[in-house]
N, C-alpha and C positions, 0 to 999 in steps of 0.2 A: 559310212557312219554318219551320225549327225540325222539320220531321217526324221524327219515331222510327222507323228502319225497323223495322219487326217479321217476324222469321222464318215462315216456312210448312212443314208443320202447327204448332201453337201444342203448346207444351211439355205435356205428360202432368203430373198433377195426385195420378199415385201413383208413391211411389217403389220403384222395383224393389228386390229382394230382393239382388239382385248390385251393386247400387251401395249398403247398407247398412256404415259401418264394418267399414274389415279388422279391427279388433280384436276382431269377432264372428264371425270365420271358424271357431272352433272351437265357436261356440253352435248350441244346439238352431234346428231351424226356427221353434219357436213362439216365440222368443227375436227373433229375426232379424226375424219378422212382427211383431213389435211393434214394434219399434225403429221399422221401416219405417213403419206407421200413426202412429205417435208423429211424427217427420218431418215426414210428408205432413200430419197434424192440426196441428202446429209452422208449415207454410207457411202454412195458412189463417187460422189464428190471427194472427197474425203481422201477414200482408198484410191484413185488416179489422179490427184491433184497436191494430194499433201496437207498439211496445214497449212503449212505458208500461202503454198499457190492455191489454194481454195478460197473463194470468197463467198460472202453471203447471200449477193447477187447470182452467182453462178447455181446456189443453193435455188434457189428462188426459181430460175428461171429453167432448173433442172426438174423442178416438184411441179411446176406449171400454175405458180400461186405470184402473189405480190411482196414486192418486197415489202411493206407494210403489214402484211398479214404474218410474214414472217419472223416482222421484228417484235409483234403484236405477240408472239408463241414464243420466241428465242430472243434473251436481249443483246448477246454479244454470240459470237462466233466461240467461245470455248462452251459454255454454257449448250449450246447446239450439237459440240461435239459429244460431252459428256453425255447426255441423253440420247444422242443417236448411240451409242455405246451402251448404255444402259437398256436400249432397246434390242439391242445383239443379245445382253447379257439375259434380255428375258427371252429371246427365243430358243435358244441354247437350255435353260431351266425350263419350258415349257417341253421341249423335245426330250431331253432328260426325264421329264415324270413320266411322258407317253411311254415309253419303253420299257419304265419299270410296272406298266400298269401292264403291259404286254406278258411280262414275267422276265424279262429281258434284266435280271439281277443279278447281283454280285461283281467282285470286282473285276471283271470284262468292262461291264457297261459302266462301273467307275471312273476306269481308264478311260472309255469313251469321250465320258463327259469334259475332263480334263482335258481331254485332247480337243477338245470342239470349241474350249474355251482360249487355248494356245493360238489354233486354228484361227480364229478370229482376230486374237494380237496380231501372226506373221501379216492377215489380209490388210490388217491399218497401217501397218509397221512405218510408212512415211510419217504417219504424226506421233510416233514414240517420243522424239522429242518433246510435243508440244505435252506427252503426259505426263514425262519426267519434271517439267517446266510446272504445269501443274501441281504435281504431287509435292514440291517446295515450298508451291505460294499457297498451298491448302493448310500449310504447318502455322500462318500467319493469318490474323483476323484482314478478311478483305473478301470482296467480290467471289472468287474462286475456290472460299474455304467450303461453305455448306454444299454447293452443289456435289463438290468430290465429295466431301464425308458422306453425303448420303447416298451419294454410289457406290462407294467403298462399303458401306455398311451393308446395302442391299445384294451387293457381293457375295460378300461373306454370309449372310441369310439366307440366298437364294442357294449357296455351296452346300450349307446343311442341311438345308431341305433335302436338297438333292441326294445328300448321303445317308438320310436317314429313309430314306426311299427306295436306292437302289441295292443295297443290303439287306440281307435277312435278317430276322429278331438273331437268330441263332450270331449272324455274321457280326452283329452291330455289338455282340457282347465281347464276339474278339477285338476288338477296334483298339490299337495298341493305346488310344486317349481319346475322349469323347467326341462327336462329331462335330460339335463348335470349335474344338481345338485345331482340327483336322481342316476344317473349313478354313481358320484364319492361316493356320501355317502353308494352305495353297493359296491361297490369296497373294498373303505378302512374299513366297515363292516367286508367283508370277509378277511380281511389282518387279523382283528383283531381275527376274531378267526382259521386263522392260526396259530398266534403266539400262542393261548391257546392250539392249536389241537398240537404243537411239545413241550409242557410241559407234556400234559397227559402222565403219564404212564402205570396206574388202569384203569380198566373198568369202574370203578364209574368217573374217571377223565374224561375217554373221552364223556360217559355220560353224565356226565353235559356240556361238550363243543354240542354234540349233541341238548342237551335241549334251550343253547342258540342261537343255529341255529334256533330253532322251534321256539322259543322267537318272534327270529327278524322276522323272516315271519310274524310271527301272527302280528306282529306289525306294518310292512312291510303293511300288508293287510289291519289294519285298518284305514291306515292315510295316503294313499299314494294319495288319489281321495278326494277332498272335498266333503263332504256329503251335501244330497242338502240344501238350504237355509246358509249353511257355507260360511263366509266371510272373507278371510284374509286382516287384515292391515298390 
């Protein structure tokens, strides 16, 4: 019990050019290609080093840029996280529309997406903590409030896209509450078992944090479409 489902094909490991900060829309290509390597060198780092043990340096010297150029794009090391993350989270909702443009709809390819988004938590799972830590000092005006809010928000945006997408007109009318509702109750779903995935220590811990992933799907799957003759007051 407790399985992960994991999406097919497995997420791409470089971040595209178009899913790079809109706030570099007006920058050179050589600009935009760094950011991107930076990212993509940010995810690696990240995901076998940890928060703690990752440095910025190490970022740097992994992207094959300066540290300067780096501090020049990222000004601290959470800030590089959140957007390296934010840059998962759009490749995940770019994958997401291909499929539905495929015809690849309903909720199959729901689950899918869900699942690609978990999928991505388990791969960072060392710096849970640092998001849990995060997701505190965002409650409070400082440094680390606006970059989360606007990840969190673009979250949740890119959730509903994605749900108004991978459903039919037909499916979207059963939808037990409308797709923004839908969108934020997976969001702060997965917040929640973040917070559990950076207490596990034990196998058995993360286990059971795994199990309630599988939970929520299952759950996720049975109540998210009205079944037919179902009537909400």
């Amino acid at each position: 019990m407790g399985a992960c489902f994991l999406p097919e094909p497995p997420m791409p490991r470089t971040v595209p050019l178009d899913l790079v900060d809109a706030t570099l829309n007006h920058a050179s290509d050589k600009a935009r290609r760094s950011v991107a390597r930076i990212l993509d060198a940010a995810t690696r780092v990240f995901g076998t080093r940890g928060y703690e043990g990752a440095t910025m340096g190490a970022v740097a010297e992994e992207a094959g840029v300066s540290k300067g150029l780096l501090h020049y794009h990222f000004k601290s090391k959470h800030h590089l996280l959140i957007e390296a993350q934010r840059a998962v989270l759009r490749q995940i909702h770019k994958r997401f529309l291909a499929q539905a443009q495929r015809g690849d709809r309903g909720l199959t390819s729901a689950l899918s997406g869900i699942d690609a988004l978990w999928q991505a938590v388990t791969e960072l799972q060392s710096h849970a903590p640092f998001m849990v830590e995060v997701m505190s000092i965002s409650a409070h005006d400082g440094p680390a409030r606006d970059p989360f809010r606007s990840y969190a928000e673009e979250c949740t945006t890119m959730l509903q896209d994605g749900i108004e997408h991978v459903f039919t007109e037909e499916e979207l009318g059963q939808l037990v509450v409308p797709p923004d509702r839908i969108a934020f109750l997976v969001r702060v779903a997965l917040q929640g078992l973040i917070v559990e995935l950076a207490q596990a220590r034990e196998p058995a811990e993360r286990e059971r944090v795994a199990q309630a992933y599988s939970d929520f799907r299952d759950q996720f799957a049975r109540m998210v479409l009205l079944q037919p003759g179902e009537i909400l007051f």
